[in-house]
Structures are given as structure tokens and as C-alpha cells.
C-alpha positions as a Python dict, from the first residue, in 0.01 Angstrom:
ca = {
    (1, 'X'): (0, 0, 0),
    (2, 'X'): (199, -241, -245),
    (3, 'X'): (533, -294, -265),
    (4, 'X'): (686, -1, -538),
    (5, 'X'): (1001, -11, -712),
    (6, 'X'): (1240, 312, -586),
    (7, 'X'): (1530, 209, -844),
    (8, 'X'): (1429, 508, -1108),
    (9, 'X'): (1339, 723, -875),
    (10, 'X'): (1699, 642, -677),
    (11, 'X'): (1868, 661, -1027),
    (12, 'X'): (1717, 978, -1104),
    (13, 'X'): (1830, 1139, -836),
    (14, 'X'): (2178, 999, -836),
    (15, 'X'): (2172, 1175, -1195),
    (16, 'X'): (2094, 1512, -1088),
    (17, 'X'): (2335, 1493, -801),
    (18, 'X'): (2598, 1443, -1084),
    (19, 'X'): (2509, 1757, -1264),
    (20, 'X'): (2515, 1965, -988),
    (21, 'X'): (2825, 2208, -1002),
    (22, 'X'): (3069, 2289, -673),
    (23, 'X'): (2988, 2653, -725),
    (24, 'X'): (2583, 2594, -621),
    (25, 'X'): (2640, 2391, -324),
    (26, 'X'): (2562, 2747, -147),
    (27, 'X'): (2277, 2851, -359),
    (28, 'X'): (1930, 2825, -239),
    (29, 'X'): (1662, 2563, -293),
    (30, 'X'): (1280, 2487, -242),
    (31, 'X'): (1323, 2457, 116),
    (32, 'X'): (1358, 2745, 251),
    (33, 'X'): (1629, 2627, 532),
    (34, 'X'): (1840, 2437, 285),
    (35, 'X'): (2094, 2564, 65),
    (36, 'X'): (2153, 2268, -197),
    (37, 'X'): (2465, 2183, -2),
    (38, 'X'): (2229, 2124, 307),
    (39, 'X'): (1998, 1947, 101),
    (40, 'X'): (2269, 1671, -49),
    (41, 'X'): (2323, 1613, 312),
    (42, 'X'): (1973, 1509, 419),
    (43, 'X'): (1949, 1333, 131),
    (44, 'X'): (2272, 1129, 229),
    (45, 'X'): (2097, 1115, 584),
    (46, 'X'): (1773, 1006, 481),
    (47, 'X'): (1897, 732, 216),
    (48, 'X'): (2074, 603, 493),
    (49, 'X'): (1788, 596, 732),
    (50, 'X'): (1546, 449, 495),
    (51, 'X'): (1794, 209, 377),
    (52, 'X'): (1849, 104, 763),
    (53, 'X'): (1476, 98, 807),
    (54, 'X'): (1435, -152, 522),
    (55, 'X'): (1653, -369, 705),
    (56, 'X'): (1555, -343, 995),
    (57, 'X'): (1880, -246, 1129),
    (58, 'X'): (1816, -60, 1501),
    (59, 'X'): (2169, 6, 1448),
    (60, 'X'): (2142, 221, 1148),
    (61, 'X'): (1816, 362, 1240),
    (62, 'X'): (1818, 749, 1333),
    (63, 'X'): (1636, 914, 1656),
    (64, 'X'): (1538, 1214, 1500),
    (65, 'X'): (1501, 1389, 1165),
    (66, 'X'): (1796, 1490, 1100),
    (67, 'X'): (1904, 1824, 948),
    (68, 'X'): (2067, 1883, 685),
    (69, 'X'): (2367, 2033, 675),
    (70, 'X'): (2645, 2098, 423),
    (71, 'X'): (2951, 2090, 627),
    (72, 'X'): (2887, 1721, 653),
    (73, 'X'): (2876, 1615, 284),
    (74, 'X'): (3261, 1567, 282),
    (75, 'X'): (3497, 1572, -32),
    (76, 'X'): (3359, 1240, -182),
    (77, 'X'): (2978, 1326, -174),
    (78, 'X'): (2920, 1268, -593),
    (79, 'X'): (3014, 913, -509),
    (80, 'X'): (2854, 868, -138),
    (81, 'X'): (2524, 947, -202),
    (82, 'X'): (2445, 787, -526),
    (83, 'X'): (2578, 458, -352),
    (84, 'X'): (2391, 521, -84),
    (85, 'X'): (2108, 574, -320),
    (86, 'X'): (2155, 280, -490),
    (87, 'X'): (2173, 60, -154),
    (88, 'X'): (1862, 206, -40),
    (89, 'X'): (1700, 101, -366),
    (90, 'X'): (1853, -231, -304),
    (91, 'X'): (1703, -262, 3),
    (92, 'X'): (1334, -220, -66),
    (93, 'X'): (1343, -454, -294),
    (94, 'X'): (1336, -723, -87),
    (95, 'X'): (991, -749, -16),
    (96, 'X'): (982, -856, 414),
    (97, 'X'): (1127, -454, 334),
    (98, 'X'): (761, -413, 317),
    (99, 'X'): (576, -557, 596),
    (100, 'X'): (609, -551, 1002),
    (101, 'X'): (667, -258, 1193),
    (102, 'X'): (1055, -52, 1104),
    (103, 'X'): (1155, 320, 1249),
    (104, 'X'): (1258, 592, 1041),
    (105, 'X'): (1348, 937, 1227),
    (106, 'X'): (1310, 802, 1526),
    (107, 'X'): (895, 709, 1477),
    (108, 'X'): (787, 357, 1469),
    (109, 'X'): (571, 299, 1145),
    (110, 'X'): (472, 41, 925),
    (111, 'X'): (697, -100, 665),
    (112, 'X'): (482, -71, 396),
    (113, 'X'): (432, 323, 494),
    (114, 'X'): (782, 370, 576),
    (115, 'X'): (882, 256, 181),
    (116, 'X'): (635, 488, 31),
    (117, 'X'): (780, 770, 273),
    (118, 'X'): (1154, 724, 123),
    (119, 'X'): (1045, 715, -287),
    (120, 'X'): (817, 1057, -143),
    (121, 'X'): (1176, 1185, -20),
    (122, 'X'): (1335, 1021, -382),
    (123, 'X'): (1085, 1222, -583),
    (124, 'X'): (1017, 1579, -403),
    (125, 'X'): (1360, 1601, -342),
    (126, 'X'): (1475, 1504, -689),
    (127, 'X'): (1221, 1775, -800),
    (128, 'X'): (1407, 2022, -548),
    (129, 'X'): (1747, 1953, -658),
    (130, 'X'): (1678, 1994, -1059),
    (131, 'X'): (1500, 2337, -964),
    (132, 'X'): (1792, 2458, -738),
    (133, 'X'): (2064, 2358, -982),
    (134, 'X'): (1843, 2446, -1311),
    (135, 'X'): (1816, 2075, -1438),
    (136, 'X'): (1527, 1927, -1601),
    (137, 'X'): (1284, 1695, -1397),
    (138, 'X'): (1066, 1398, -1508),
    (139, 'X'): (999, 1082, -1289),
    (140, 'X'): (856, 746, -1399),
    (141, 'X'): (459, 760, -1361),
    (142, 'X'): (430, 470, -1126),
    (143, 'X'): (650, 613, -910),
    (144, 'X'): (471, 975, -942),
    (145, 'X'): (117, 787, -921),
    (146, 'X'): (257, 621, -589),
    (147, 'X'): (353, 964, -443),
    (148, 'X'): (17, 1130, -536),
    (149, 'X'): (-163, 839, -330),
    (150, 'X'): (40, 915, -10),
    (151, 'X'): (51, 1296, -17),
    (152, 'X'): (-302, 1403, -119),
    (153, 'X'): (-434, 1240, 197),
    (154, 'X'): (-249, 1518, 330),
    (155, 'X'): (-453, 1795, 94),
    (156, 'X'): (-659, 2004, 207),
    (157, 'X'): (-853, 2202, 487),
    (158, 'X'): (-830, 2013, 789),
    (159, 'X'): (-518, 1817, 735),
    (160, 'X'): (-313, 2111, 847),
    (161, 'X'): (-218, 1910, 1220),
    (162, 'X'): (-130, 1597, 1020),
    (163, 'X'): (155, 1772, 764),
    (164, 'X'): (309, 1940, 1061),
    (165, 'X'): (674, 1831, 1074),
    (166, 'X'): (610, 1640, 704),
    (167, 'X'): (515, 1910, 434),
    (168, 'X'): (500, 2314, 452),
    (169, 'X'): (167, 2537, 418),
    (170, 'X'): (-27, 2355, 72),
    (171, 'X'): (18, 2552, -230),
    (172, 'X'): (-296, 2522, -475),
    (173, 'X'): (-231, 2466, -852),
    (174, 'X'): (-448, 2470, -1103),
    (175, 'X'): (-681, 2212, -1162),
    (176, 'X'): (-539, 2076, -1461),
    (177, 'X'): (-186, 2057, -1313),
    (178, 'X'): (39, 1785, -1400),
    (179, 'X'): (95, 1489, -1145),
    (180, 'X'): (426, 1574, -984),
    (181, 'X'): (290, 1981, -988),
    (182, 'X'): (19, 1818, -789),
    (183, 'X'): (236, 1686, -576),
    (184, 'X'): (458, 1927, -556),
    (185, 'X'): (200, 2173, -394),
    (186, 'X'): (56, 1942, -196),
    (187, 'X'): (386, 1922, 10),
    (188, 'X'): (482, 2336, 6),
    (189, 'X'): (662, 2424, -273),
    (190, 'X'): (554, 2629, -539),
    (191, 'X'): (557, 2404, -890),
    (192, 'X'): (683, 2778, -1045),
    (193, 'X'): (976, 2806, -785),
    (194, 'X'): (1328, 2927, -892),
    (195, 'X'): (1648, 3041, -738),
    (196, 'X'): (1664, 3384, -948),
}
């Protein structure tokens, strides 16, 4: 996999975190576990994590997926997590980012895998936040194109054992679907999903 640029992706979601009103922080969202406060939470955890991975900082790296939950956001989170956003860009931009071996969630992987894995976060996530808080969502197309690559290994019957623990039960869209629908279904969520 080559090296991919997460800055728009990272900015984009940075941007929606902005528009996201106090009042929603309890209202639901794609994932069914997550209320959007929840959800701004394990993004904060997993910018951190990837950006610690990039590094390859043991210190920073997590043991486990971590859950997200909105009692942890804190008063400051509009200006935590788009920093933390912005570092994790940062960091995969350097490109030894991209090689070796680096944890993430407490698995050892490949750093090459383990950047695609954080702008897959960037984007579905992004995607989850605009639906939840009723923004409008468009991502660059390499980043989209990069995303399709990864997930639709993961399409399909058979592949149900490898998305455990990534990606929920595949929704199927139609044919001519856009990219990020495409993706979108190929990791559980339904491309028609919203909180009303």
C-alpha cells in the first residue's frame, strides 16, 4: 500500500466536529453503541493511538480498542480533537510512518496497514458524524479510492470471520452506488441512515 495523505480527510473531520451543536452530543449515530458524544471520544482515542502508532511511541500506544465514551470528552473537546487530528495528520506524513512493524489497539501490524486503518477511521467516521449531526459529507477521491482498496477485501460471503471486531454485518447497495456509499456498506452502516 503507498504512503496516502490523511490531511483532508483529518481537516474534514475537524470541520464537522465544529458544527456539531452541545445539544446532540446525546443523540444517536451510525453505530449503534455510540451516541455522538461517545463517538467524539473514540475519535479523540483513536487519533491519539494512530498518531502514537506513527511514531512509534510504545508509550502512547493503546492495549485495547478503546470505547468510546462521552463522559471523557471534557469541556475543551472542539479544540482537543481537531489538534489531535491535525497531529495525527502530521505524523503520517513522515514517511518511516509507513514502513516496519507499529501497534494500534493493542495488535502488532504493519505500518503501511496501520496508516490506511486511521484515514478508514478519518473517513467512515467523518461520514458518521455529518449523518448524526445532519451535516453534509464529501471526502477527497484519493482518500475515498484508498478506503475502497482496504475495505472491499473485507466484502463479501466468506469474509464474515475477518470483519469481526472491524466492521458490522455488510449492507449491499446498489450497484451503481457512489464510492464512499460503497464503502459505507461495506463496513455496516446503511448509506440511507438517519437519526429521525
Amino acid at each position: 500500500m503507498p504512503m496516502v495523505e490523511l490531511g483532508p480527510a483529518a481537516q474534514r473531520m475537524a470541520d464537522l466536529i465544529d458544527g456539531v451543536p452541545d445539544e446532540l452530543l446525546g443523540g444517536p449515530t451510525p453505530c449503534e453503541e455510540y451516541t455522538v458524544g461517545d463517538l467524539l471520544d473514540h475519535i479523540q482515542a483513536f487519533a491519539r493511538a494512530f498518531t502514537a502508532a506513527a511514531r512509534k511511541d510504545t508509550a502512547g500506544m493503546t492495549s485495547g480498542r478503546a470505547p468510546g465514551d462521552a463522559s471523557r470528552l471534557g469541556d475543551d473537546w472542539r479544540t482537543r480533537i481537531p489538534r489531535d487530528l491535525d497531529a495525527l495528520a502530521e505524523s503520517w506524513r513522515d514517511p518511516a510512518a509507513w514502513t516496519g512493524m507499529t501497534k494500534a489497539g493493542g495488535i502488532d501490524l504493519p505500518g503501511e496497514l496501520a496508516g490506511i486503518i486511521a484515514l478508514d477511521e478519518l473517513v467512515v467516521h467523518g461520514w458518521d458524524v455529518a449523518r448524526a449531526s445532519g451535516q453534509d459529507y464529501d471526502q477527497d477521491g484519493e482518500s475515498l479510492e484508498a478506503v475502497h482498496r482496504f475495505v472491499k477485501q473485507y466484502s463479501g460471503a466468506g469474509q464474515e470471520a475477518a470483519r469481526e471486531g472491524m466492521f458490522g454485518p455488510e449492507v449491499l447497495v446498489a450497484d451503481d452506488a457512489t464510492v464512499l456509499d460503497r464503502i459505507i456498506g461495506i463496513t455496516g452502516r446503511d448509506p440511507a441512515w438517519s437519526p429521525d
